[in-house]
N, C-alpha and C positions, 0 to 999 in steps of 0.2 A: 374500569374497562381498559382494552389494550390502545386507545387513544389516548386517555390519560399517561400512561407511562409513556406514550412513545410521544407527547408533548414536554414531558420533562427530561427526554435526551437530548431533545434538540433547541431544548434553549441551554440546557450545559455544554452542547457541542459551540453553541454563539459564542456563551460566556468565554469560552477560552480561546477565539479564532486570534485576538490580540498577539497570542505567544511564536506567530511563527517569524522566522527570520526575516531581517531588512537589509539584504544585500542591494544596495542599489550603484548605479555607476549611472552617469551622464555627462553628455558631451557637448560645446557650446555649439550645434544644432538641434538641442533637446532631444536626442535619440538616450535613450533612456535602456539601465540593464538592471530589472529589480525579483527578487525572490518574495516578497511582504506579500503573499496569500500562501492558501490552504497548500501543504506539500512542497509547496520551492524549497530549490535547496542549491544555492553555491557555494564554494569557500572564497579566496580572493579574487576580485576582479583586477585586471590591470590592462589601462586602456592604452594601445602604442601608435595609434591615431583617430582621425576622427571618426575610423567605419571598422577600426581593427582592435580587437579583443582577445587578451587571453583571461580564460578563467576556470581554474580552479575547480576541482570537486571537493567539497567538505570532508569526504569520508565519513567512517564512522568505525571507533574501535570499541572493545569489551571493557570489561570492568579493569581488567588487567592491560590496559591499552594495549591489547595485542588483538592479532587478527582486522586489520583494517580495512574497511569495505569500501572501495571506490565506486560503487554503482548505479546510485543514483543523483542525478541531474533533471532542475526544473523550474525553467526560469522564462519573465516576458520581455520580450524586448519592445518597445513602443518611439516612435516617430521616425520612423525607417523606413518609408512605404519608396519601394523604387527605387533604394540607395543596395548598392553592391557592398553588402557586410562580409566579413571574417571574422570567428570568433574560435580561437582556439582551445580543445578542454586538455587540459594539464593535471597534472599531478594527478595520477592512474593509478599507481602503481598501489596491491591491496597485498593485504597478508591471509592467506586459509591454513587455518589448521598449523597455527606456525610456523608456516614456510612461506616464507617472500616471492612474491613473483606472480603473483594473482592480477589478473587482468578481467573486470567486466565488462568495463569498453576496449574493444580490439578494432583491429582490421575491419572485421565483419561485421561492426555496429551501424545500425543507419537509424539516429534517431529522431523522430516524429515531432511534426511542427501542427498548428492549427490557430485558426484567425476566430475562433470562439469555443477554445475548451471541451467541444464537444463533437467534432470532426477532427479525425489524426489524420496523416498520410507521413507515410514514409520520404526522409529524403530522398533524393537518385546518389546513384554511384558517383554522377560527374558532381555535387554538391558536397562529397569527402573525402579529404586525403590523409589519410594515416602514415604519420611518421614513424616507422618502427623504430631509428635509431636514438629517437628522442621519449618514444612512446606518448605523442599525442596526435591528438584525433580534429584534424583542421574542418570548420562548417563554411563553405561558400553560402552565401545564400541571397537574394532578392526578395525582401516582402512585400507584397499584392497589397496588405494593407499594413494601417501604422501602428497593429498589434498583432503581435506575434508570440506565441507560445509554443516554447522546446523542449521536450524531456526525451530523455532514453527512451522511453514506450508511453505509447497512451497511461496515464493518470489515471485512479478511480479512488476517489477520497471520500471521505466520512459525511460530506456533502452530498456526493453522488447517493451513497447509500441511504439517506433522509427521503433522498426525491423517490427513491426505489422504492423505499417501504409505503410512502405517502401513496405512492399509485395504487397501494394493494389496501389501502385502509377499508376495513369492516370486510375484507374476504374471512369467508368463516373456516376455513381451511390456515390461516394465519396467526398464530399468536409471537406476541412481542415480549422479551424480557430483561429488565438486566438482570444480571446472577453476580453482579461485583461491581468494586472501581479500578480502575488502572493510580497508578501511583502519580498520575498527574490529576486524578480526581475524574476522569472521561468512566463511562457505563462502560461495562461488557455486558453487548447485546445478543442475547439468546435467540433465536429463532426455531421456532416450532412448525412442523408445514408434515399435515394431517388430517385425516376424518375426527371430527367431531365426537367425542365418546370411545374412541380406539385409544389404549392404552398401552405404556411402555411394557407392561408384566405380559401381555397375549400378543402383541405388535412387532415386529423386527424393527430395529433402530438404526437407522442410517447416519452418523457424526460424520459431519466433514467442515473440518475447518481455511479460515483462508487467513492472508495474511497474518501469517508465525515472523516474516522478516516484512518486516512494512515496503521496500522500497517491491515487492514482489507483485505488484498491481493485477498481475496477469491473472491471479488465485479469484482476486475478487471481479473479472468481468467471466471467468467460469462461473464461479458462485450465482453471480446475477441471472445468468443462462438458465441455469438451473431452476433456481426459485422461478422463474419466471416460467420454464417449461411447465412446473409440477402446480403451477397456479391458473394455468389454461384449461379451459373446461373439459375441451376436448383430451385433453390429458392426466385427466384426475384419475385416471385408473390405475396408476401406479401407487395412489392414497389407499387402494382396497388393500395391499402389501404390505405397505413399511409406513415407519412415520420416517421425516426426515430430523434432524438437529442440524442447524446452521448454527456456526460462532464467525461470522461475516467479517468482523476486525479483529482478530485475535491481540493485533498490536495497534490500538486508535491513536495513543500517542506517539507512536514513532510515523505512522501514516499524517498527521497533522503536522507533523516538525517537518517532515520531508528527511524519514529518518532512510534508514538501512538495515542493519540486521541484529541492531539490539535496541534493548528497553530501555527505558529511561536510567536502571543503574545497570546498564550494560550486560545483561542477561540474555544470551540466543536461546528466542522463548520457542524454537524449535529442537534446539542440541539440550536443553536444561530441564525434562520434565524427570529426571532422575536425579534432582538437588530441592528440598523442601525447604525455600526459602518466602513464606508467605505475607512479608511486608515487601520482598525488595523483588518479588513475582507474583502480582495476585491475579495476572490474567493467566497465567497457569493452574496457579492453587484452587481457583473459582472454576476452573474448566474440570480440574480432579475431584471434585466437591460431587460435580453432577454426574460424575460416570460410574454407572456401579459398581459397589466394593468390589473390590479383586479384578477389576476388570484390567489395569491396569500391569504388563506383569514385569517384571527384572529381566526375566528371556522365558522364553522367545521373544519374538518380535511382538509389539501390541497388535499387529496386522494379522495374525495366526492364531487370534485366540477365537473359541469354539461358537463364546457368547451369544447373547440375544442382540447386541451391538457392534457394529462395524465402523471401524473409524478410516476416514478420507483424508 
């Protein structure tokens, strides 16, 4: 039954929380700067006093270390309650599409703090000042309490999606699957959201995937919207139409590393479903397994094709 299987992702999603990064920095008043849970992600810290920080974005290149993605940051800071911090993020600069000069944090960035992971709020304007000549992005800030959590946008991790599914257990409109493994051994989970006995061959098929670049968080609190609209009672009329396909983490290990915008061997498993590579891509290969033959075309666009399936 689908609590069986969706009891053995979620102790393979445990088994592996070990693997995320231990960036930590601490200062002799214990204020503390660590990335060691689900999705953090720094590259160097370097501390130039007791309440002043620069630090680093890890990035993330391809296979061919090219195209470097500086975009995601996420990190807590703890014993800082009421102390005036500066923390500066450095090392920006990305590569797209071969050409230098990629910025995902700019001027315009105001990235989100929360005192328990599950409330964001935007910094204010007077909380950042962006160096253009230096290209980094300075955070003033005072923490209310002595833990604090910062990323570029609200976070939604392979965690959140456990608790998401858990709320919907025994909806009969629900079914749970994996269809593969990612190359670090994590499920690729299928999601089904449907009448009962309506099938893919008389049914219109609605595919929409999220997280193709893990650091894209925003994909998966649409996604959540979503399920969560089409699973409201008063809602279920859109089930007499279509079935839906969810593939909710398209990337679970780059989403757990606190990655960016490739896979484990450096694959943009959004630019790459036109290379058959099915050991060093199986959440692609496993996504093409399940969409009907021919569905998939060279050109046109996969968005213009006639089919019984629509992909999001």
């Amino acid at each position: 039954m689908r609590l069986a299987k969706y009891n053995l992702v979620f102790l393979l999603s445990c088994v592996i929380l070990p693997a995320y990064s231990q960036i930590t920095s601490k200062t002799e008043a214990q204020i503390t700067i660590t990335t060691n849970f689900e999705a953090g992600s720094l590259g160097t810290i370097e501390q130039l006093s007791k309440t002043h920080w620069r630090c680093a974005l890890a990035g993330e290149s391809d296979w061919q270390n090219r195209n470097r993605q500086a975009s995601w940051f996420y990190f807590r800071i703890d014993g800082a309650k009421d102390q005036d911090l500066t923390i500066d993020l450095v090392d920006l600069l990305g590569e797209y599409n071969y050409k230098s000069g990629n910025y995902a944090v700019t001027s315009q960035s105001r990235p989100v703090f929360s005192y328990d992971q599950k409330n964001w709020h935007h910094l204010t304007d007077d909380e950042v000042i962006w160096d253009g000549k230096n290209i980094e992005l300075q955070l003033q800030i005072r923490p209310l309490e002595n833990t604090i959590w910062i990323a570029h946008q609200p976070p939604y991790t392979t965690t959140q999606l456990d608790e998401m599914l858990l709320s919907f257990e025994g909806n009969e409109h629900l079914q749970i699957e994996s269809i593969g493994l990612t190359p670090e051994g994590r499920d690729m989970l299928l999601l089904t959201v449907g009448r009962s006995g309506k099938s893919v061959q008389s049914t219109k098929v609605i595919w929409i995937m999220a997280r193709q670049h893990a650091w894209e968080s925003g994909t998966s609190w649409v996604m959540e919207g979503i399920i969560r609209y089409l699973l409201s009672s008063e809602r279920s009329e859109l089930l007499d139409h279509f079935i839906f396909k969810f593939m909710p983490m398209a990337d679970p290990d780059g989403v757990a590393r606190g990655g960016v915008r490739f896979n484990t061997f450096g694959h943009d498993l959004n630019r790459n479903w036109d290379l058959v590579k099915a050991a060093e891509m199986p959440e692609i290969f496993t996504q093409k397994k399940r969409l009907p033959n021919g569905y998939l075309l060279e050109t046109p666009s996969i968005f213009s094709h006639p089919a019984q399936y629509r992909i999001c």
